[in-house]
N, C-alpha and C positions, 0 to 999 in steps of 0.2 A: 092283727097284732100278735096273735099266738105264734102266727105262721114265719113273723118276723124274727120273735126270738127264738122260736125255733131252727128258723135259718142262720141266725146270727152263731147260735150253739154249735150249729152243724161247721161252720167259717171257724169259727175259732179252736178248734177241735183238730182241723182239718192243718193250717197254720203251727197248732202245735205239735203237729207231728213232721210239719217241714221241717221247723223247728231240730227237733229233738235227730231225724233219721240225717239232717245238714252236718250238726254238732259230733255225734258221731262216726259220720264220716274223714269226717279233720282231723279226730281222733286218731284214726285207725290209717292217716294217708302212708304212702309210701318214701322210705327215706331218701334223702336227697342227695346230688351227685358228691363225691368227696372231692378235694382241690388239693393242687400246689402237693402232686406226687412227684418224689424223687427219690436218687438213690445216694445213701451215705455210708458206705460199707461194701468193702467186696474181700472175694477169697477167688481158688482159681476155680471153686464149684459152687459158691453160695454167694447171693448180693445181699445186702439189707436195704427195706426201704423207709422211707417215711413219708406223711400225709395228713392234709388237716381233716379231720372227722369232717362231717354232715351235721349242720343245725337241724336240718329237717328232717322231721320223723324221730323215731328212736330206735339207731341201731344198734345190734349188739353184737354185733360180729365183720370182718370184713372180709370177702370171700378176693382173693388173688388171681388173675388169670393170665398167662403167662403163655405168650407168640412165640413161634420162629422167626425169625430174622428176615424169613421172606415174605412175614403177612404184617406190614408200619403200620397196616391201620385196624389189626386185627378182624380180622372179616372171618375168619376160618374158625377152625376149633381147636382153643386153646390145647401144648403140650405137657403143662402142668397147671393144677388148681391147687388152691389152699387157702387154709381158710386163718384169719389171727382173730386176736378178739381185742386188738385196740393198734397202733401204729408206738413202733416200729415194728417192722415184721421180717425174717430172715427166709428169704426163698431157696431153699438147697436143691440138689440133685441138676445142676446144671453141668456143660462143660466147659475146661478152661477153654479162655480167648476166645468167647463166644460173644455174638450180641443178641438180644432178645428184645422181645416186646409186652407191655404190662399195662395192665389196666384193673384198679382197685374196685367194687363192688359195696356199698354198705345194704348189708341185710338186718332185717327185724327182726322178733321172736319168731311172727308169722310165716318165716322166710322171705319176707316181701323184700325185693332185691330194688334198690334206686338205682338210677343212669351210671353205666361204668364212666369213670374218670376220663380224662384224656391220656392218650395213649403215648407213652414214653419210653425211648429205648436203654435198657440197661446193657450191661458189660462182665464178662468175669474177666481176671488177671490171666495170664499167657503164663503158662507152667513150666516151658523151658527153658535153660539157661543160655545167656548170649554165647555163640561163639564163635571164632575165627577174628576176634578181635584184634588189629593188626595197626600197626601202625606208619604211615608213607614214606616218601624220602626225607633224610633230612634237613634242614631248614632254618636258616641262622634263627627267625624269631615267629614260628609257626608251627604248627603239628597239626598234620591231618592225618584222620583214624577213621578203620570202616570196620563192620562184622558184618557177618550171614545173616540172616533174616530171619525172625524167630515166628514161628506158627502160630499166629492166632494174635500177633502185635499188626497196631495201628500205625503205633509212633513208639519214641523210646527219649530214657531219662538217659543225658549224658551228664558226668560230671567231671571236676580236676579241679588240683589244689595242686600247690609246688612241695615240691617232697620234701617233709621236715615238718609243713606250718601246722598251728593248731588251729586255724581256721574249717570251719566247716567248707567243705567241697563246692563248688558253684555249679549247680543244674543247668540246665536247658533242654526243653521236651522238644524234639527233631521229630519227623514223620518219613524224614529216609534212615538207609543205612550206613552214613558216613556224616562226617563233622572236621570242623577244623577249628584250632584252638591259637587265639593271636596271644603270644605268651611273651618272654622276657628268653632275650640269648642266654644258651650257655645253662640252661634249668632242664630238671627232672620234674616229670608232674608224674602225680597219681592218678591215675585216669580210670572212671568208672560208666560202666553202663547197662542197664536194664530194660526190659521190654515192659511194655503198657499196652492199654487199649481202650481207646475213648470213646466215648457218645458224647453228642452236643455238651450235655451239663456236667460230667463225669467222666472221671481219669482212673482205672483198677489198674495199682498197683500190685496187689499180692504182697509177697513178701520179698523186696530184694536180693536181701540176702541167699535166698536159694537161686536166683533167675540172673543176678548180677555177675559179672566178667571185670574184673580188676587188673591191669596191669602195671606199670611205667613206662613213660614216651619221655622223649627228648628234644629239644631245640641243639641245632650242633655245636658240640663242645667248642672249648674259644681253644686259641693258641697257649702252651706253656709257657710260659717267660720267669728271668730269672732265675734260672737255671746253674745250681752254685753243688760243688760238691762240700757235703756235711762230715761225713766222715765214713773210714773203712773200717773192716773189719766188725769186731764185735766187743762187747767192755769186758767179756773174760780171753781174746784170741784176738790179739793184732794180726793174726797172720789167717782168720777166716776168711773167707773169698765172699764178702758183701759189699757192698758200698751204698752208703744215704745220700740223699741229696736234700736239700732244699730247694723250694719254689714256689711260684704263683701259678695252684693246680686248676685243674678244671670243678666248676661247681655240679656238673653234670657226669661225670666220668663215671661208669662204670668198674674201668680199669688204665692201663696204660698199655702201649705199645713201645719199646725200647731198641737202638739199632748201635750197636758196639762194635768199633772198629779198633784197629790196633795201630802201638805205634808208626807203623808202615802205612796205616791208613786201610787197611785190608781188610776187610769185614768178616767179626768175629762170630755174632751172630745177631737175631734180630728175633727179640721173644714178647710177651706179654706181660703182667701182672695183674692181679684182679685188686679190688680196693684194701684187700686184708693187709698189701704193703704197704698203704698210704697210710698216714696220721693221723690222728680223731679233728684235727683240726687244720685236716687238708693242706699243709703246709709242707710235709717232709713226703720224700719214697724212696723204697730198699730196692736194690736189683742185688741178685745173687748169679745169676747163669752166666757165664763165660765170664768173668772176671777174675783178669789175671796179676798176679804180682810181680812183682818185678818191672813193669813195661806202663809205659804211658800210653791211656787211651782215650778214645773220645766216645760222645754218647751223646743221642739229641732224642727226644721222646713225646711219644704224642698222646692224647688223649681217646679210648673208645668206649661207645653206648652197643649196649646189648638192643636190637630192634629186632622183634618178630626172630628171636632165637639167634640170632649170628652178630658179629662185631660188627659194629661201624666206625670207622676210622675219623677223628678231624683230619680238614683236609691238610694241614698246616702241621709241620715239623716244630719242637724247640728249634731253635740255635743250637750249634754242636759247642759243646766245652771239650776241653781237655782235662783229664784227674789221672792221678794213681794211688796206690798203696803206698804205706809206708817201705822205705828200702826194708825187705826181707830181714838182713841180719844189721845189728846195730852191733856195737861194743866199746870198749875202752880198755887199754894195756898201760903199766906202769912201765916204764922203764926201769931196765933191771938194775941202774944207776941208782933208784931212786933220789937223783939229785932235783932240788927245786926249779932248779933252771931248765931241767929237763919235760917239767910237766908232764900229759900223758898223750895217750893217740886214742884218735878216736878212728875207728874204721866202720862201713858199713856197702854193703851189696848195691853192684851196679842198677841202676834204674833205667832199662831202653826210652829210649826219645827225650831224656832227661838232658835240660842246657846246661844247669849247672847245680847246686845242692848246697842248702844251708844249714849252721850248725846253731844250736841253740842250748846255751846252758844254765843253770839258775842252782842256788844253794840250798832252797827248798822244792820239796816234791809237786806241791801242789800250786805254787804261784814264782811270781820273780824271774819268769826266762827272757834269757836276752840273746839275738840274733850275735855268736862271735866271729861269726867268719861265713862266707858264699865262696864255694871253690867248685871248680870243672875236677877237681880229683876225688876219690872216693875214699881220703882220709885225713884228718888233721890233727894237727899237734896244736892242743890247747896250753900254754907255757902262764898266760895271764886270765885274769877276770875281774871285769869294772875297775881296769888299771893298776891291778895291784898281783905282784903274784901269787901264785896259789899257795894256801896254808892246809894244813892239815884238817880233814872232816871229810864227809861226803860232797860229793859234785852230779848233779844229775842233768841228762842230756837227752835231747834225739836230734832227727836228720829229717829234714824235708828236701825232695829233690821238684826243682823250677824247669817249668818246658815254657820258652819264648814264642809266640806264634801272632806274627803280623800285630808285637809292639804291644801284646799283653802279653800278661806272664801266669801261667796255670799252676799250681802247687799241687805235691801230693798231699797227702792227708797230714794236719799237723793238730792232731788233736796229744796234747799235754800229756793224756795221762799213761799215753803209750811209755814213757818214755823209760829210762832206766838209769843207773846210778852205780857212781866208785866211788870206793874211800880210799883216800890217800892219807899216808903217813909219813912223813920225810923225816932222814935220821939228822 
């Protein structure tokens, strides 16, 4: 019986020390693998990561170990460690456009380190900027664009908006180095592109702004039409060598290309413009270069986009017009009669290619003129007005000269305010 409780003491002794050395085991086990590592952050030399801790164990630190890009399943010996003391964690000293490989560690006070993570490739951003951005032939309702190929890019963001909108730009990540954009005739886009570099889960961008290439591309300008002369000269110089037009311009243009021929038909010359001649509201344009007075001439004008630094033409001409200045000199003489019957003369300067020339007069400056006479001579004798002879006061006038050409009739410039004025007095 002694021997029994004896024995019993000895078992139960023995028990609570399985007990006790099991308990503290579990205590003291090692922390447990961490999960669901990735990357949320990048520069062109540092990623960020993030990760869910370990239940198991208690750790207090997470030690980082960081592959080349030729060891996916980390076998070797990491080229950077470090250590954080909770998730997220910033991995620096990389370089750009790189890929790497990672795998998380949770350690205890003891240093007791649990199962690395599974192993997942990160990325830094590509640090140069895109370039030779160019853009193709052009193409009534398309634009294709290529650039060089930037060091340490996987794929790249492309973007375009039409030039004007306040919409944000529309992306698309490509993994060549070319793209083509099905657009709308006759339009200017903003076109933008940047270099990237992916892993499975992750896209590092960096910073666009340093790495991005921004231009303007084209779909080809449409035809001018409507093509109408507005008026010559200048509103302090009837007699400066400009002339405006109105029309239905291109929404794409650059600039314009112009080809001025003279009344003989002979080609005066054939120049450019950039947008600075056009109207805020695309509707008018100035030419100034070879334009002559005196002479009927014609003019048909086309539209050009700047691509990859040089003009590009639409293929399509305006329609040619004909226009001119106003006759150089104007005037009016009393007859030294001053008799009523005698009325006055009006004379003014031949206008080459000119068919024939009308006279227009009104009692005020600024409204009221009325067509009195169309004559092939280059002066008239005004005797009446609105059927009645002329009385004493001012009279104000000008002269438009008409070129006929195949059943239209072209004018020169008849804007009003050119115009000028005599006062008659009869005794």
């Amino acid at each position: 019986m002694k021997n029994f409780v004896k024995s019993t003491k000895t078992w139960m002794f023995a028990l609570l020390c399985v007990l006790f050395f099991s308990i503290g085991i579990k205590a003291e086990a090692a922390p447990g693998t961490v999960t669901d590592v990735k990357q949320t952050g990048d520069t062109t030399n540092a990623v960020q990561l993030e990760w869910n801790p370990t239940t198991v164990g208690n750790p207090t630190e997470y030690k980082i170990n960081v592959y080349a890009d030729s060891d996916p399943t980390c076998a070797g010996s990491p080229i950077i460690t470090g250590t954080s003391p909770s998730s997220p964690a910033v991995i620096k000293g990389l370089s750009a456009g790189k890929s790497y490989f990672v795998q998380v560690v949770a350690i205890d006070k003891d240093k007791a380190e649990g199962a690395p993570s599974k192993a997942i490739e990160i990325v830094t951003a590509p640090a140069a900027k895109v370039q030779n951005l160019k853009q193709g032939n052009l193409a009534n309702k398309k634009i294709s664009l290529s650039w060089a190929k930037v060091d340490g890019a996987n794929c790249y963001n492309v973007g375009y908006r039409k030039d004007g909108s306040k919409k944000e730009p529309k992306f698309e990540e490509v993994t060549t180095t070319s793209y083509s954009i099905s657009g709308s005739a006759d339009t200017a886009y903003a076109v933008y592109v940047y270099p990237m570099r992916k892993s499975a889960n992750y896209v590092a961008k960096g910073d666009p702004n340093t790495t991005m290439a921004a231009t303007y591309m084209y779909t080809t300008p449409k035809k001018v039409t409507k093509l109408k002369l507005y008026t010559t000269g200048s509103s302090t110089s009837r007699t400066a060598k400009i002339a405006t037009f109105s029309a239905k311009l291109s929404n794409a243009a650059d600039g314009y290309q112009y080809e001025l021929r003279g009344y003989n038909n002979k080609k005066i010359a054939t120049k450019t413009v950039n947008l600075k001649s056009v109207s805020t509201n695309n509707k008018y344009i100035q030419f100034t270069k070879g334009i002559r007075m005196g002479e009927f001439m014609k003019i048909r004008i086309r539209p050009y986009v700047n691509v990859n630094g040089k003009k590009k033409y639409a293929a399509k001409w305006s329609d040619y017009i004909w226009f001119a200045t106003t006759p150089k000199t104007v005037k009016a003489e009393i007859s030294p009669s001053q008799l009523v019957e005698d009325g006055f003369n009006i004379s003014w300067s031949k206008v080459k290619g000119a068919t024939n020339y009308s006279v227009y007069v009104s009692r005020s400056a600024s409204s009221g003129y009325k067509k009195v006479a169309t004559t092939n001579s280059t002066k008239y004798n005004l005797r009446t007005f609105n059927g009645s002879q002329l009385t004493n006061g001012t009279y104000y006038y000008y002269v438009i000269a008409n070129k006929k050409v195949g059943g239209k009739t072209y004018k020169s410039d008849d804007s009003w305010y050119f115009s000028k004025s005599i006062r008659i007095t009869y005794y």
